[in-house]
C-alpha positions as MATLAB code, in Angstrom:
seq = 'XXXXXXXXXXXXXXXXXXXXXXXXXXXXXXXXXXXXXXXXXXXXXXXXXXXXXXXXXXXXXXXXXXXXXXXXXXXXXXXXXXXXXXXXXXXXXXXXXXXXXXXXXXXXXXXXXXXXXXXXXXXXXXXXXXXXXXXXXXXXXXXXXXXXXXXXXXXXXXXXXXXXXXXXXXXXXXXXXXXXXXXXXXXXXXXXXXXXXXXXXXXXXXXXXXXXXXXXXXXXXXXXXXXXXXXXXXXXXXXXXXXXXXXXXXXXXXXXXXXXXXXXXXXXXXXXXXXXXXXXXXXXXXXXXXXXXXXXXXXXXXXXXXXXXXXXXXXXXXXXXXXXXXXXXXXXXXXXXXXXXXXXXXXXXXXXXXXXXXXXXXXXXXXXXXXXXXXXXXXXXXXXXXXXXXXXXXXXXXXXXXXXXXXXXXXXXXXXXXXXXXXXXXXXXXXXXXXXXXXXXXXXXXXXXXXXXXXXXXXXXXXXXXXXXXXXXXXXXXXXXXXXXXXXXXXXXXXXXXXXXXXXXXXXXXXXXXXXXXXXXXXXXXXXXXXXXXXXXXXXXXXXXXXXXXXXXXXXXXXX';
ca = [
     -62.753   30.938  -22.999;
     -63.027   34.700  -23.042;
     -59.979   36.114  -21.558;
     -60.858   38.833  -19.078;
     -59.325   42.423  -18.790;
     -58.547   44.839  -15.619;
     -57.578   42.053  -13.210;
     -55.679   41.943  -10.200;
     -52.657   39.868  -11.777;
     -49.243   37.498  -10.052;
     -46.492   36.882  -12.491;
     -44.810   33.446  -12.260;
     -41.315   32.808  -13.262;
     -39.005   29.827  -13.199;
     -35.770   28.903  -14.870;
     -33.847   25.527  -14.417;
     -30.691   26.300  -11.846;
     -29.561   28.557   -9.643;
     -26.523   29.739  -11.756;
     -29.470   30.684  -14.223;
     -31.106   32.757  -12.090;
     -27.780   34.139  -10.985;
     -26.203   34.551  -14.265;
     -28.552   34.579  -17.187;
     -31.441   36.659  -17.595;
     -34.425   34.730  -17.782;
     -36.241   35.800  -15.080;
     -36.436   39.332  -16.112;
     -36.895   38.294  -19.378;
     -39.697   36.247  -18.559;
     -41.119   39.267  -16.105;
     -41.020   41.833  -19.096;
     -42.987   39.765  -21.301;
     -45.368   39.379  -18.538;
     -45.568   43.034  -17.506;
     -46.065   43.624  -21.158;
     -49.059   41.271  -21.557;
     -50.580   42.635  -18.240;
     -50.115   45.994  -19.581;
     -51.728   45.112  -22.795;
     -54.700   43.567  -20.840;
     -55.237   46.312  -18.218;
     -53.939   43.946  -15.470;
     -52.540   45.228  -12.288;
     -49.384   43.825  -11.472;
     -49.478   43.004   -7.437;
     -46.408   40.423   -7.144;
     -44.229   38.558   -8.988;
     -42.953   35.486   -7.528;
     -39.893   33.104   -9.191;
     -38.304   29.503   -8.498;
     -35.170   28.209   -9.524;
     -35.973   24.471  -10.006;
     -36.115   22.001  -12.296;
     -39.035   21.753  -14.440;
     -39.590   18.265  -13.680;
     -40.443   18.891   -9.823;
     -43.658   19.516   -8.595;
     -42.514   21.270   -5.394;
     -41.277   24.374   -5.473;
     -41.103   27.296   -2.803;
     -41.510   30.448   -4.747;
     -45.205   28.601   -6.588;
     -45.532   27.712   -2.793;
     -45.362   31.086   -2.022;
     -47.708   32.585   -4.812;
     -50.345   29.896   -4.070;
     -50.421   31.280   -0.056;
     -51.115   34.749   -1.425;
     -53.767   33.617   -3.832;
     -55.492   32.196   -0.608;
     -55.408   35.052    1.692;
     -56.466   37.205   -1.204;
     -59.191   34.877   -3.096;
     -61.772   37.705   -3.263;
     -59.343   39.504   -5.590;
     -60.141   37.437   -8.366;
     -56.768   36.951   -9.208;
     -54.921   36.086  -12.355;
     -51.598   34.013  -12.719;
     -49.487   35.298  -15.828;
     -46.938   33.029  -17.156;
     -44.417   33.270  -19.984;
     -44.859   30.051  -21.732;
     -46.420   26.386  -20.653;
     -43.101   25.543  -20.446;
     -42.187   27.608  -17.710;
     -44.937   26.211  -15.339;
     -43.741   22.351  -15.927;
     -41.839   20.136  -18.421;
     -44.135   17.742  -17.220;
     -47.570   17.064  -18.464;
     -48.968   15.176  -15.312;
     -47.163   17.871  -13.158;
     -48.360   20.943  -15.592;
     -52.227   19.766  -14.811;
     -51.558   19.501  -11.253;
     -50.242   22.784  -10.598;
     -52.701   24.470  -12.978;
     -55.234   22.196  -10.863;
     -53.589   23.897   -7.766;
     -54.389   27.567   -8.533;
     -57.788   26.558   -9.787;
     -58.540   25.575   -6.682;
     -56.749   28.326   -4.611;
     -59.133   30.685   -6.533;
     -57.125   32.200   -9.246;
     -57.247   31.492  -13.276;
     -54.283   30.794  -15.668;
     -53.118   32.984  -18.324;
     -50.142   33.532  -20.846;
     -49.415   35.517  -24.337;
     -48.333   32.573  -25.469;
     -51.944   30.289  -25.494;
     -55.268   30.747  -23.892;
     -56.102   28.206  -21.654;
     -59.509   27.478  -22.553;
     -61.770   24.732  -21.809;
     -63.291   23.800  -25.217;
     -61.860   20.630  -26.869;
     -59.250   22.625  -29.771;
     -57.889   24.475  -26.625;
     -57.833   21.409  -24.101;
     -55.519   19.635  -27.321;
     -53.713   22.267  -27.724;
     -52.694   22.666  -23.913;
     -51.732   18.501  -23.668;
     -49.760   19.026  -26.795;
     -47.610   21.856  -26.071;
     -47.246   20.368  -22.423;
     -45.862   16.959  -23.911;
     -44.069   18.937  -26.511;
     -42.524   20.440  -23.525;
     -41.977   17.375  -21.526;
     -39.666   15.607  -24.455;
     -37.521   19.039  -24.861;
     -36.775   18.581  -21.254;
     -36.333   14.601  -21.741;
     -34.125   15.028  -24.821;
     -31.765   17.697  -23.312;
     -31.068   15.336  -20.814;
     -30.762   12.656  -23.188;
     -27.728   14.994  -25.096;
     -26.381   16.016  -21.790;
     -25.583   12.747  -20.477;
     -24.114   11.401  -24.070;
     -22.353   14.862  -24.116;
     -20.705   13.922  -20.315;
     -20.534   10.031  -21.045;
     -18.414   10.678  -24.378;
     -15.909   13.238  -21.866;
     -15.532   10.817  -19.447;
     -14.833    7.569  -22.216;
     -11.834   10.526  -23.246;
     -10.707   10.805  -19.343;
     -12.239   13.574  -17.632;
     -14.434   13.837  -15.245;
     -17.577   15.586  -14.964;
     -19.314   15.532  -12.324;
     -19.029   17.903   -9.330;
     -14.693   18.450   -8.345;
     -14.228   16.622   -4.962;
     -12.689   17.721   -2.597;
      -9.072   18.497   -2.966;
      -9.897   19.287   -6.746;
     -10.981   22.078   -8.591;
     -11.811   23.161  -12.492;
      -9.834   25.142  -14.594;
     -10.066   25.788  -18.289;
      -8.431   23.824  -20.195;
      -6.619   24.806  -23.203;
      -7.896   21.473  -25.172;
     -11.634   23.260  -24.468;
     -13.463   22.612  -21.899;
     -12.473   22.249  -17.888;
     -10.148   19.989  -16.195;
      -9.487   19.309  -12.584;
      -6.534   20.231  -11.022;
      -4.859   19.848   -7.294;
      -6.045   22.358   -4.590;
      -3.595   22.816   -2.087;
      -3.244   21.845    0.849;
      -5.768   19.942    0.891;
      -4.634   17.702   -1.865;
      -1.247   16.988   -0.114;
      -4.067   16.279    2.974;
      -5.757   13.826    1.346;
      -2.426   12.340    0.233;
      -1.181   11.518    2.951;
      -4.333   10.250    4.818;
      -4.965    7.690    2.118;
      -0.814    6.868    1.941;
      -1.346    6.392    5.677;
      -4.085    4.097    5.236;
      -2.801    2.175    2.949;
       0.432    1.680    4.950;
      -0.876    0.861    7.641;
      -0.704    4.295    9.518;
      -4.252    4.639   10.408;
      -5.780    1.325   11.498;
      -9.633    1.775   10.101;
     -11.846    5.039    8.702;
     -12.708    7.031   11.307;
      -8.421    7.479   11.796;
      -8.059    8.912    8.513;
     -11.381   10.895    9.111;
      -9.639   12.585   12.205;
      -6.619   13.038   10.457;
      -8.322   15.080    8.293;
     -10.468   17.159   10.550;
      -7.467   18.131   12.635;
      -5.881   20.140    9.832;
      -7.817   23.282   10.021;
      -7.498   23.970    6.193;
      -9.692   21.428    5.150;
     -13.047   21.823    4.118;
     -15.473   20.686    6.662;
     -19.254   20.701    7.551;
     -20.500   23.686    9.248;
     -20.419   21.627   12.544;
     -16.684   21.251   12.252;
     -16.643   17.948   11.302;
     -16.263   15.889    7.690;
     -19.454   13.531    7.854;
     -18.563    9.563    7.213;
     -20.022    9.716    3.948;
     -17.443   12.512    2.351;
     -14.583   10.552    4.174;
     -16.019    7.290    2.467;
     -15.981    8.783   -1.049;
     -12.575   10.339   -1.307;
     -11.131    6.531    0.268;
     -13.746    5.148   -2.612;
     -13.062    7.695   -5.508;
     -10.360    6.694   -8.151;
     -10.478   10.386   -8.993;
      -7.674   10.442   -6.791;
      -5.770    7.977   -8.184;
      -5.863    9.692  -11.443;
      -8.264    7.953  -12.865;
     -12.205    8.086  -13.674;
     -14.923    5.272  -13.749;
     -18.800    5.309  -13.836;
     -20.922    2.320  -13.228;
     -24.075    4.022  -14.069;
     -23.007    4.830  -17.149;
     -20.614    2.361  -18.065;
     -17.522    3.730  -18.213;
     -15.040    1.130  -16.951;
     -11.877    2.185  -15.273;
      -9.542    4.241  -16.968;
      -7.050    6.992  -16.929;
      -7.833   10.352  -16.398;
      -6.908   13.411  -18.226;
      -5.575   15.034  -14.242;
      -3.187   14.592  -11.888;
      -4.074   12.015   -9.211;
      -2.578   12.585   -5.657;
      -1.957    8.910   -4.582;
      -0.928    5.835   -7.120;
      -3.123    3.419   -8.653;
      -1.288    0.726   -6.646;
      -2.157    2.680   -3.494;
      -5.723    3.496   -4.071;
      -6.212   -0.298   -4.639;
      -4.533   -1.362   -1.511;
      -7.084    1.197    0.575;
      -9.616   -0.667   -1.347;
      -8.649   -4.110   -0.557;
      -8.610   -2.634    3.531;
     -12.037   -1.492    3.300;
     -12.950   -5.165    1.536;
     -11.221   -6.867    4.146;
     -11.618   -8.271    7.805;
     -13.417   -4.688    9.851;
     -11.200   -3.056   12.161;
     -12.776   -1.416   15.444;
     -12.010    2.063   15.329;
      -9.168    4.194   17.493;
     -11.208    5.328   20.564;
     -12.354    8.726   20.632;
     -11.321    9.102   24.652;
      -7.379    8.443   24.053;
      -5.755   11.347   26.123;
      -2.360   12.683   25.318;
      -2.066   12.067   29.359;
      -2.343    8.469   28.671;
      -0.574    7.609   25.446;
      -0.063    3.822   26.279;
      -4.205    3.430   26.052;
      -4.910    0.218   23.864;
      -1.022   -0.494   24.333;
      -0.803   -1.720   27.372;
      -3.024   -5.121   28.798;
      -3.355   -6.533   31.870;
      -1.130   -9.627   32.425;
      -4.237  -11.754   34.188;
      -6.704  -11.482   31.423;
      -5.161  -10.262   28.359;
      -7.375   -7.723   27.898;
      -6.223   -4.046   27.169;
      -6.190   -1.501   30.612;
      -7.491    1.788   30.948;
      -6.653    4.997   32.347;
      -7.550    7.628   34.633;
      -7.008   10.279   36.519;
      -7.345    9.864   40.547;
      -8.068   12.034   43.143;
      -5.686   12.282   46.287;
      -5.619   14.285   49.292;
      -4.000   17.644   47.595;
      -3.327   16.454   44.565;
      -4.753   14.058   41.362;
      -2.178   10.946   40.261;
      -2.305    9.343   36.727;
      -2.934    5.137   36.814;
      -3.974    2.629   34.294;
      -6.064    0.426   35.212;
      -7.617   -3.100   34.687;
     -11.959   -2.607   34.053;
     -12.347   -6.105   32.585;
     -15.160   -8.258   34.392;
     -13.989  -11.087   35.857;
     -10.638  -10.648   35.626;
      -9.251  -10.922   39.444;
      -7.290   -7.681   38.803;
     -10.547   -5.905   38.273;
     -10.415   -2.215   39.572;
      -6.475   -2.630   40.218;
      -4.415   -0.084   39.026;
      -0.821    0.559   38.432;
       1.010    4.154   38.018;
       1.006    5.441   35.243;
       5.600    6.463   35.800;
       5.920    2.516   36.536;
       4.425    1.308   33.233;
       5.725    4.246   30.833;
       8.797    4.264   32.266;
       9.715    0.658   31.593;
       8.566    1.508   27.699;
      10.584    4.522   27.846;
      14.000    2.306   29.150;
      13.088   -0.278   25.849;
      13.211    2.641   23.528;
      16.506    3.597   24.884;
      17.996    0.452   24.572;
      16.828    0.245   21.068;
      19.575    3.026   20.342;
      21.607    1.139   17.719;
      25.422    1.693   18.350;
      26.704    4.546   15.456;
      28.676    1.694   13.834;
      26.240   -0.478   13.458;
      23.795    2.094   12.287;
      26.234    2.950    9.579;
      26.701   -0.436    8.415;
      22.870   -0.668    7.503;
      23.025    2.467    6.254;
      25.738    1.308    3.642;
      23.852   -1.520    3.177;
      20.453    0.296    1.976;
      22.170    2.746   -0.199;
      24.103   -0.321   -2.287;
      20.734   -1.572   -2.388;
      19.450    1.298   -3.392;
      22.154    1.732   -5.953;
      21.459   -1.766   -7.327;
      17.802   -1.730   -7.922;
      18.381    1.206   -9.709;
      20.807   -0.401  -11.833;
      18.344   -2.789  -12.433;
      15.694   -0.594  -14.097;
      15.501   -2.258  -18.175;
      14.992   -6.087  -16.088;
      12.604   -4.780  -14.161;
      10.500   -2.676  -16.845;
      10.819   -6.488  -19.162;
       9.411   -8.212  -16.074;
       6.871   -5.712  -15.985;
       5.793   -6.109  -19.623;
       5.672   -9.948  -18.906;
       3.585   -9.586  -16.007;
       1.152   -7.796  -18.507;
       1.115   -9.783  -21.291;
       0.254  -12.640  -18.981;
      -2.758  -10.782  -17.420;
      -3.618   -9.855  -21.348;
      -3.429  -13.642  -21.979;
      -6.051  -14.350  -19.204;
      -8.612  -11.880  -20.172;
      -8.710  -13.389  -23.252;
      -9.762  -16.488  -22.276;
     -11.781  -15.888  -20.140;
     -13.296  -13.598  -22.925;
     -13.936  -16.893  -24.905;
     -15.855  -18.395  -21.775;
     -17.889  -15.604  -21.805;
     -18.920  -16.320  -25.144;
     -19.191  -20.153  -25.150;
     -21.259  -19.992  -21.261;
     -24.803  -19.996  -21.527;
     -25.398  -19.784  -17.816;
     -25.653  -16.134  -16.236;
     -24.266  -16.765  -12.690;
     -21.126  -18.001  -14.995;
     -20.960  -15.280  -17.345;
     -21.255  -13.152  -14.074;
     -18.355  -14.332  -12.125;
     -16.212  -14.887  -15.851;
     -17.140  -11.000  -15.917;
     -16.253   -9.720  -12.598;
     -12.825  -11.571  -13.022;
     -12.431   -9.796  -16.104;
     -12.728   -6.425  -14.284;
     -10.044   -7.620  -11.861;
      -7.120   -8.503  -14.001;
      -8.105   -5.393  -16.211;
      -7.480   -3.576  -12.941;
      -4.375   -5.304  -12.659;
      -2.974   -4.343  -15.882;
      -3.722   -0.957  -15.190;
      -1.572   -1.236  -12.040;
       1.140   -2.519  -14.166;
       0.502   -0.374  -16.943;
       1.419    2.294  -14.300;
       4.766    0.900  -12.487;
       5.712    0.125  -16.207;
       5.121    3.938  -16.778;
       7.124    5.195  -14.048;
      10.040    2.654  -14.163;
      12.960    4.591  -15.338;
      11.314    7.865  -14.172;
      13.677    9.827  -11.641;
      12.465    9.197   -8.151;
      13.007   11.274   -4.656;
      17.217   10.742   -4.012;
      18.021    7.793   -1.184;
      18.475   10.590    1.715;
      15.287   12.263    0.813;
      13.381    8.946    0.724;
      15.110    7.350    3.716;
      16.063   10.548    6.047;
      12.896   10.322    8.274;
      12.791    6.669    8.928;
      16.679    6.502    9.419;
      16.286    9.338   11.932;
      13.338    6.977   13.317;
      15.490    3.602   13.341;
      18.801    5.495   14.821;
      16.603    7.230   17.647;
      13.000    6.365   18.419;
      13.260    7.585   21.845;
      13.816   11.138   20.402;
      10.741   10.740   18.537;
       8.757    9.743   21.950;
      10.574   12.436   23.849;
       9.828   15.131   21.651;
       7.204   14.284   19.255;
       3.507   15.096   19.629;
       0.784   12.701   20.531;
       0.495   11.386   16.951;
       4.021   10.615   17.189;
       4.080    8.991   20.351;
       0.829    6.748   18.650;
       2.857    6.112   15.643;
       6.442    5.563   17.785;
       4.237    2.288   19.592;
       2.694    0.998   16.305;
       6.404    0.660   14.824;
       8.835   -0.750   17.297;
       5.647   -3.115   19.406;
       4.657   -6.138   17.500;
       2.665   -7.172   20.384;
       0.956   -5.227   23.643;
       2.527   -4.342   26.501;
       1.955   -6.798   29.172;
       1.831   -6.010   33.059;
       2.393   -8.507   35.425;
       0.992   -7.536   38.754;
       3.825   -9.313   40.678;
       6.913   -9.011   38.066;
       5.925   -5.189   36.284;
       6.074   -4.780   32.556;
       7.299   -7.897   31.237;
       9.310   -7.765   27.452;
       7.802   -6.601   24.785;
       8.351   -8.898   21.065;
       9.989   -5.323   19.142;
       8.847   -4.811   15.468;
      10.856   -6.043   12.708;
      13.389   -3.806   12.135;
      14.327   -2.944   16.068;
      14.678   -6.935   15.579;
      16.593   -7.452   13.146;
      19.306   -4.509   14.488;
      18.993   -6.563   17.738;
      20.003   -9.750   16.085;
      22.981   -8.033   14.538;
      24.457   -6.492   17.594;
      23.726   -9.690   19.720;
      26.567  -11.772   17.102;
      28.607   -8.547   17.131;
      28.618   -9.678   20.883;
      29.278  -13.303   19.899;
      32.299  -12.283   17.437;
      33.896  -10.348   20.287;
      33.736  -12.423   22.463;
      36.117  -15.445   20.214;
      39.058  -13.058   21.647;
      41.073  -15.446   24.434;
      40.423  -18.202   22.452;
      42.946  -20.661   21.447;
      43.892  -19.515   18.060;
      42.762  -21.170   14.685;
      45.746  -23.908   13.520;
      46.838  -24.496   10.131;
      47.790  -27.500    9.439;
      50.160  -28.764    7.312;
      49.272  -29.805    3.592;
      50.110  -33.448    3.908;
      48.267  -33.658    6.990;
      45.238  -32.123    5.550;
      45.689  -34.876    2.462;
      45.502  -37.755    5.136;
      42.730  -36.386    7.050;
      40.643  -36.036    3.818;
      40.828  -40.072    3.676;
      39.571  -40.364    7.296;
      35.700  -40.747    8.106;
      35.871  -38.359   11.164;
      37.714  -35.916   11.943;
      38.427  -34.387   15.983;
      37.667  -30.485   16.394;
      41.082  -28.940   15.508;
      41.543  -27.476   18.810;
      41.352  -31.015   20.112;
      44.281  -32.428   18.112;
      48.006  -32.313   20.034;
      51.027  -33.429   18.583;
      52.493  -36.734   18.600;
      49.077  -37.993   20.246;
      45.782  -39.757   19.052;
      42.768  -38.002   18.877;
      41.873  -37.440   22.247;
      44.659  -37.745   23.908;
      45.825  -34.297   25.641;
      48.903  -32.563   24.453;
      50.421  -28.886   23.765;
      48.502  -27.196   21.485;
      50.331  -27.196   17.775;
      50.830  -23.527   17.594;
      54.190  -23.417   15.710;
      53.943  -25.561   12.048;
      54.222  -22.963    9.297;
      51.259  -21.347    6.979;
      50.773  -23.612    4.030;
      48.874  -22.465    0.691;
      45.671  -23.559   -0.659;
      44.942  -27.006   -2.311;
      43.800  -26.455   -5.524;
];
């Protein structure tokens, strides 16, 4: 094919990424030597149109674009100039389509780098370099994914930073992720939260984050259920890295995770569990009781709302359960909150008391830490046990012929290595100096010694939070008796039980007092098969037989 000269000519460009045509210089270096060519041919450059895409897709917008303006001018005659076959595909079925393409739209296909002719030599030529092109694109991906599979087998990850994360050079070569603050400390505490026991299901945690206006969100002002699946899914932020796809088991990372192994895998044994139905979107600060409070005929949780009075609107909850006979009743909204508010003052704990348990914690506190070298050797048990069991199932593996069995032997396998991990990681940070008792415990003994401050002065999250830890059950109303007793959380409980015998104790005083008897007369009653209560026995008398009390014999010494 006779190339032809003084044409009307479009220059075609295209490099792989964006941060090519941003950074590098291929596209002008790829227009030159197509301005050059034209130049050399007596072409008349009219446009030049570029694309940023991979060569292995077939739709592009800036080809798009060229092919529109070959249409509206087809009685130009014009001529598309490209650099190189490889810069219209690295494809050879997508290379003939798109040269098929501007056939078709009227135009012809040049380059200085082969003449696209349509003898037999030239048609061989074209397939070759196009499938010469197709396995350079095939075998740089080949390297690139070896290149990234080899980084992440040595712990880092590669892949786009998630949120919370960003790279950084490292000095080892290479990038590394590192924390981004505040979102990190975000993201921390949402998936601590979770895994507490804080936020009851996803779309909590999902709020949690969206109402902390530092965190990156959608441009509707929202974080879509898909990003708040991945970072509860992603043990990126447990500090370590895994890949499925390219079989990279689990394994520590070369960063800093923001949560604990331990954690991450207790958020993931939530999401495996039992589905919980999510906080309600319509829960008012007005009504902060919602989901708290049920109705004492059916069970069945109330709800609120605002109503409408002469000069005025009044606050009620109210019973909307079908078939319930207290259906559309409604209580005030003082008479139920109130009675919650007089529990959580009663819950005070007296300042003696409250000092007792905290003596108590810190000796506990004091002893576990004493305690470190038994529990780091328990620790290394633990392990070598788990060790133990991978082995053997490792030998099932390898004596099973049946691939359901070698399945399950294998997904156990991934579980215990899990486990060790785990350990691996409290066996790590055993010994390793941890937050001081009043740092760790300041916040929750504040809690425990006031929760009515909390409620009084706390913000609706608090006031959420301040019902989830001192209810174990709902609120029930009784339409004829009001709010009856609530069951209190453990630790209200326990403090309850304490001061109830401190009652008991106190109340011994007025009692007859405790008598000490004699040696000799302890001896004899040793021999006897029952003995009277001690502040039945009288002197000179039988047991049973009324008498002073014997409050005068002297103190005698212990039997050895």
């Amino acid at each position: 094919m006779t190339r032809k000269t003084n044409q009307q000519a479009l220059i075609y460009c295209r490099v792989s990424t964006k941060r090519q045509a941003k950074e590098g210089n291929g596209l002008s270096s790829q227009e030159t030597r197509c301005r050059e060519y034209c130049q050399h041919r007596g072409h008349q450059v009219r446009a030049v149109f570029t694309d940023d895409v991979s060569g292995s897709l077939a739709e592009r917008p800036g080809f798009d674009d060229m092919l529109a303006y070959v249409r509206k001018n087809r009685k130009l005659g014009l001529v598309v100039v490209i650099d190189d076959i490889s810069r219209m595909a690295r494809d050879v079925r997508h290379h003939f389509d798109l040269k098929e393409l501007i056939f078709r739209a009227g135009a012809t296909l040049e380059s200085p780098s082969i003449e696209f002719g349509e003898d037999s030599d030239s048609i061989l030529i074209e397939h070759l370099l196009a499938s010469v092109s197709q396995h350079q694109r095939q075998k740089n991906g080949e390297q690139a994914k070896n290149r990234m599979r080899a980084r992440m087998l040595g712990g880092y990850w590669v892949f786009n930073a998630p949120i919370g994360y960003r790279y950084q050079r490292s000095a080892a070569g290479g990038s590394i992720l590192i924390r981004e603050e505040p979102v990190a400390s975000i993201i921390s505490e949402g998936l601590e939260g979770y895994a507490s026991g804080r936020f009851n299901s996803q779309a909590e945690v999902k709020r949690f984050f969206e109402a902390h206006p530092q965190f990156p969100v959608t441009r509707h002002g929202h974080l879509t259920n898909e990003q708040a699946n991945r970072i509860m899914t992603n043990p990126v932020y447990a500090g370590y890295v895994e890949s499925k796809v390219w079989d990279v088991s689990l394994r520590k990372g070369q960063h800093e995770g923001v949560i604990s192994l331990e954690t991450f895998q207790r958020v993931q044994e939530r999401l495996a569990g039992k589905p919980v139905a999510p906080a309600r979107a319509d829960i008012h600060a007005d009504f902060p009781l919602r989901g708290f409070v049920v109705c004492g005929d059916c069970s069945h949780p109330m709800t609120a709302n605002w109503t409408k009075g002469r000069n005025n609107t009044y606050p009620y909850y109210v019973c909307r359960h079908r078939g319930c006979e207290r259906f559309g009743k409604s209580v005030k909204r003082a008479v139920v909150e109130g009675a919650f508010e007089e529990l959580l003052r009663q819950l005070v704990p007296s300042a003696d008391l409250f000092n007792l348990f905290s003596k108590l914690f810190r000796k506990r506190w004091a002893e576990a830490e004493s305690k470190v070298k038994e529990i780091r050797a328990a620790l290394k048990l633990e392990g070598a046990a788990i060790e133990k069991k991978i082995a053997q199932l490792l030998d099932r593996i390898v004596e099973s012929g049946s691939q359901t069995v070698i399945g399950a032997y294998e997904r156990k396998v991934e579980e215990l290595e899990r486990e060790k991990l785990v350990i691996a990681e409290k066996t790590a940070r055993c010994g390793t100096r941890a937050d001081s008792y009043d740092e760790t415990f300041r916040t929750a003994f504040d809690f425990l010694g006031n929760p009515w401050n909390l409620w009084e002065n706390g913000t609706f999250e608090d006031k959420r939070i301040v019902l989830k830890l001192t209810l174990a059950t709902h609120l029930e109303y009784d339409w004829n008796e009001g709010v009856r007793t609530a069951e209190i959380s453990l630790p209200f409980r326990l403090l309850q039980d304490v001061c109830d015998r401190e009652k008991v104790m106190a109340e011994r005083v007025g009692f007859e007092p405790t008598v000490r008897l004699p040696v000799h007369r302890i001896s004899s009653a040793a021999h006897s098969t029952s003995l009277p209560p001690l502040r039945a026995m009288r002197r000179g008398s039988s047991p049973g037989v009324e008498g002073p009390p014997i409050t005068d014999l002297p103190p005698f010494a212990k039997t050895p």
